[in-house]
C-alpha positions in Angstrom: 135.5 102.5 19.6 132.9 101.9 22.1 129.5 103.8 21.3 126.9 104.9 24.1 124.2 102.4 24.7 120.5 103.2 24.6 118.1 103.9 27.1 114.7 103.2 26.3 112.6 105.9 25.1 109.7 107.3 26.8 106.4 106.1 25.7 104.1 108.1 23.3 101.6 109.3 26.4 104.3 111.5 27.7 102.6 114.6 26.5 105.2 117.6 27.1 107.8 115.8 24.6 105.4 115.1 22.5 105.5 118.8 21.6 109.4 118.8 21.8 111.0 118.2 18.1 114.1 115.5 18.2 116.5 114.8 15.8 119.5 112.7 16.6 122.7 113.0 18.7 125.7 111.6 18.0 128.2 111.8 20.8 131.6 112.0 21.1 135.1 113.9 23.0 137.1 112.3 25.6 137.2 111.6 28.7 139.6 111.3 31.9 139.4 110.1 35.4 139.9 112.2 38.2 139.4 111.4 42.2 136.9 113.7 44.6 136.9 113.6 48.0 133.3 112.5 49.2 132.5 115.7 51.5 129.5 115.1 53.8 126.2 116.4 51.7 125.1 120.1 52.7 120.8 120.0 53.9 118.7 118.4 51.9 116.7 121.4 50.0 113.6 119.8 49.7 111.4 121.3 46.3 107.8 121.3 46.0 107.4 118.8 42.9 109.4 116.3 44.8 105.9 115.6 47.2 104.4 114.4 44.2 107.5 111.5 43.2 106.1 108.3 44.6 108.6 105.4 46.1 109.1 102.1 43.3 108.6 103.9 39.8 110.6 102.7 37.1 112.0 106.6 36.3 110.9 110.6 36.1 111.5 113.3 34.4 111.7 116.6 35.5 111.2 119.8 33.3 111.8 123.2 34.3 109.1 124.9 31.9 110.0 128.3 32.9 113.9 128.1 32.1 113.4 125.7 29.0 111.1 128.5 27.0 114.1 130.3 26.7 114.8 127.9 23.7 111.7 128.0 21.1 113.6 126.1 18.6 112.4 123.1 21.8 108.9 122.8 20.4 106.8 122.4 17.8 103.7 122.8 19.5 103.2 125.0 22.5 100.2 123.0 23.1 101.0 120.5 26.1 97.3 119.1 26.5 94.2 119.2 25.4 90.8 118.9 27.2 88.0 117.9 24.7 84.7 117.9 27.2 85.9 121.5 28.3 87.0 122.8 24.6 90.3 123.4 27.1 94.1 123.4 25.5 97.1 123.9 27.9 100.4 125.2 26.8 103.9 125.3 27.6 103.0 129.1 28.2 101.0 127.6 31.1 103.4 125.4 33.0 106.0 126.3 35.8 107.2 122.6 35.1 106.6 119.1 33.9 107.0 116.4 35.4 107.1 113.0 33.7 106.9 109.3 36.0 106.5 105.8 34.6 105.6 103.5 36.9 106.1 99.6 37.7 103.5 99.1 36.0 104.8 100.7 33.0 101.8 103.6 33.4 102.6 106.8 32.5 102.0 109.6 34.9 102.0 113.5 33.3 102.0 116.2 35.9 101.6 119.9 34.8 102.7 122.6 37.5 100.8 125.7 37.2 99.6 128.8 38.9 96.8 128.3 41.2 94.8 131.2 38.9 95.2 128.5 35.8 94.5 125.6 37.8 91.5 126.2 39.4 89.2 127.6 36.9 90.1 124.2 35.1 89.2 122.3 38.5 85.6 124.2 38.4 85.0 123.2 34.6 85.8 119.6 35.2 83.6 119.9 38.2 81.1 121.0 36.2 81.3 119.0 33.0 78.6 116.2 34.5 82.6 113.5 33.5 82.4 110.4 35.0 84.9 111.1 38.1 85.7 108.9 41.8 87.0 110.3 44.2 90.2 109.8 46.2 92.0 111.4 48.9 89.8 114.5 49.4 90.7 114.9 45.5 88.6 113.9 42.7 89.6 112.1 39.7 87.6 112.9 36.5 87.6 110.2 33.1 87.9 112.2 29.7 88.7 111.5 26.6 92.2 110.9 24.8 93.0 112.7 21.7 92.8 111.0 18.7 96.3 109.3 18.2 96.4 108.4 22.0 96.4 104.6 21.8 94.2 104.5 24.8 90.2 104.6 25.3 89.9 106.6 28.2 92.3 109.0 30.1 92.0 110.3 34.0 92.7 114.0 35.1 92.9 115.6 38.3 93.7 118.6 39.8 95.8 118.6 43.2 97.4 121.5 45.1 97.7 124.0 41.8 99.1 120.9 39.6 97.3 118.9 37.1 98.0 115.1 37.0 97.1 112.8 33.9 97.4 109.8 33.2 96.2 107.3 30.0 94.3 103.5 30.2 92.3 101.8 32.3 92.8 100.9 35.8 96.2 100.6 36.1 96.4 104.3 34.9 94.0 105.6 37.7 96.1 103.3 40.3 98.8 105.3 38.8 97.3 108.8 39.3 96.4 107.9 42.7 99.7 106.9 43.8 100.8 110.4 43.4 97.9 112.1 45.1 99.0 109.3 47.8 103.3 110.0 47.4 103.5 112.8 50.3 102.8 109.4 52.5 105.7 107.0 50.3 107.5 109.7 48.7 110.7 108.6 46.6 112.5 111.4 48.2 112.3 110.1 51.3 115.2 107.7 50.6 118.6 109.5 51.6 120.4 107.7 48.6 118.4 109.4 46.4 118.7 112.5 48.3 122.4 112.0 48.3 122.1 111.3 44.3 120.1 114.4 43.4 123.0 116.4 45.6 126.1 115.0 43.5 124.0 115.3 40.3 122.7 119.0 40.9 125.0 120.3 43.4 121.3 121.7 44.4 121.7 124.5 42.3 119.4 125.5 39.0 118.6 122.9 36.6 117.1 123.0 33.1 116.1 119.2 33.8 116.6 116.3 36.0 115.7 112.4 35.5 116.1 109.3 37.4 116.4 106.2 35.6 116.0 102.8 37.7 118.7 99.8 36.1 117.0 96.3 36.6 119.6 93.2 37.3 122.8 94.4 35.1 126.1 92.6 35.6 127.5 96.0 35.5 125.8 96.4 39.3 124.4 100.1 38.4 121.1 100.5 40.8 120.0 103.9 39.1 121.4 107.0 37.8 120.3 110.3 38.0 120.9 113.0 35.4 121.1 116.8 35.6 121.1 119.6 32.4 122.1 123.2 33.4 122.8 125.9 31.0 125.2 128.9 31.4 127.7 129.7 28.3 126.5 126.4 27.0 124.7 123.0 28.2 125.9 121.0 30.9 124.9 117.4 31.5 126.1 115.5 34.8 125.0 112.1 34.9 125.4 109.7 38.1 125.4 106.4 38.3 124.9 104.9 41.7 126.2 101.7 41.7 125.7 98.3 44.5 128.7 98.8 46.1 132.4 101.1 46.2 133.7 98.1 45.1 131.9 97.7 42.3 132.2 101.4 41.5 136.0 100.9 41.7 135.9 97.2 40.0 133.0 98.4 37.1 134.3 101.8 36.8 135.7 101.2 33.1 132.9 98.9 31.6 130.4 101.8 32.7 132.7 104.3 31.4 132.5 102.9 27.7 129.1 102.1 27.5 127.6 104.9 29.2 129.8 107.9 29.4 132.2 107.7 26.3 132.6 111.0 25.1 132.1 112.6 28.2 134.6 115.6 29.2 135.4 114.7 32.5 134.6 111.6 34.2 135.0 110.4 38.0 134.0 108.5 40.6 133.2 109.0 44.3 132.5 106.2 46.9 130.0 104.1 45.3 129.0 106.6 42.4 130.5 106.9 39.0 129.8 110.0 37.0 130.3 111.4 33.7 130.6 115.5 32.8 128.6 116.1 28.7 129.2 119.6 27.3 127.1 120.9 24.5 126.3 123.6 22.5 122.5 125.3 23.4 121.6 123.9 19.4 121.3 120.5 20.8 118.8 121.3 23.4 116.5 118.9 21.4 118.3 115.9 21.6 119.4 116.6 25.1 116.4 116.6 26.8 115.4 113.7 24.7 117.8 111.6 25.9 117.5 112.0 29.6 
């Protein structure tokens, strides 16, 4: 029986999972295929967090904080971050969303969205601290200090339109920061295949959370998928694979099926994408999220 392969997990300086508890999922069901006509894609919606996505990043993650409280078995710490120099911690009581993006350069970006009444009192006591700080793109960029089981020396904090970005290391992290304050000009979303991916993979409605996850040279020919968790009478994953070409969607469809989407419920594919439909029950929102 084939088994799911593993994607590589997130690195330790992605702060809101590091609050999130995660036991282990085992998967299985069925799965069928079934065709879908490939209707044109309605208007791009475009959503705020998206300006803040920049272009070549190795994968995101997107959190809707607001929706996921709904399920306090999630955490195990509301606390998201904390601030040393301004005595400051920030919870998941806090945050509109999170937003998760590793870089190229394997530099992990945190981005907390907030209400401009949290954000900018934390802007003014940063500005006032007397932290080391440069400045960039009419924003400024202050150096703090990590917590103590951060593996890095130094981190880098900034506050940008209501949202706080953080990011651990040395100059590659701030490169990192400062490619989002600098993604409105490069923005991933800019690309219409991955605007045509987050429409097959949301249908643009709600969304617990959403990832994108970029495949490096595979003889399977998957360029990236994108992966969606919505919750009604129970959780709903959808993930995407977008793959090099229809042929290859139609030639690969069964090796992708078995190693990523066994157990799925429903499975299908559509011009060059192959996708896969996971139902489970809202006790497994741990090991969901986790996985994505």
């Amino acid at each position: 029986m084939p088994s799911k392969k593993k994607r590589t997990p997130w690195k330790k300086s992605s702060l809101i999972l590091a609050a999130i508890l995660v036991p282990i999922l085992l998967l299985g069901g069925y799965y069928f295929f079934s065709s879908q006509d490939n209707a044109p894609p309605p208007t791009f919606r475009f959503q705020g967090w998206m300006s803040l996505v920049p272009n070549n990043i190795e994968r995101f993650r997107f959190l809707n904080m607001t929706d996921l409280r709904q399920f306090p078995e999630l955490f195990i710490s509301p606390v998201v971050l904390s601030i040393p120099e301004l005595q400051r911690n920030i919870s998941i009581y806090e945050l509109a969303y999170g937003l998760e993006i590793e870089t190229s350069s394997n530099s992990i970006i945190n981005i907390l969205g907030m209400n401009a009444t949290i954000a900018n009192p934390i802007a003014g006591a940063l500005s006032n601290a007397g932290l080391p700080y440069v400045s960039y793109k009419n924003a400024t960029i202050h150096q703090i200090r990590t917590s103590d089981n951060s593996q890095a020396d130094k981190a880098w904090v900034s506050i940008f339109n209501g949202v706080l970005i953080y990011s651990e290391g040395d100059q590659l992290a701030l490169q990192a920061l400062e490619s989002v304050l600098n993604a409105s000009a490069n923005a991933f979303f800019n690309n219409d295949a991955f605007k045509l991916g987050y429409q097959h993979a949301t249908g643009e409605n709600g969304y617990l959370a959403f990832s994108y996850l970029k495949f490096e040279d595979n003889d399977l020919k998957i360029n990236w998928a994108m992966i969606s968790l919505s919750e009604s009478s129970q959780l709903t994953k959808l993930e995407a694979f977008s793959m090099a070409s229809v042929d290859d969607a139609s030639s690969k469809y069964q090796e992708v099926v078995d190693s990523y989407l066994y157990g799925a419920r429903n499975v299908y594919r559509t011009d060059n994408f192959i996708f896969g439909e996971f139902a489970y029950p809202s006790s497994e929102i741990r090991s969901v999220v986790m996985g994505m």
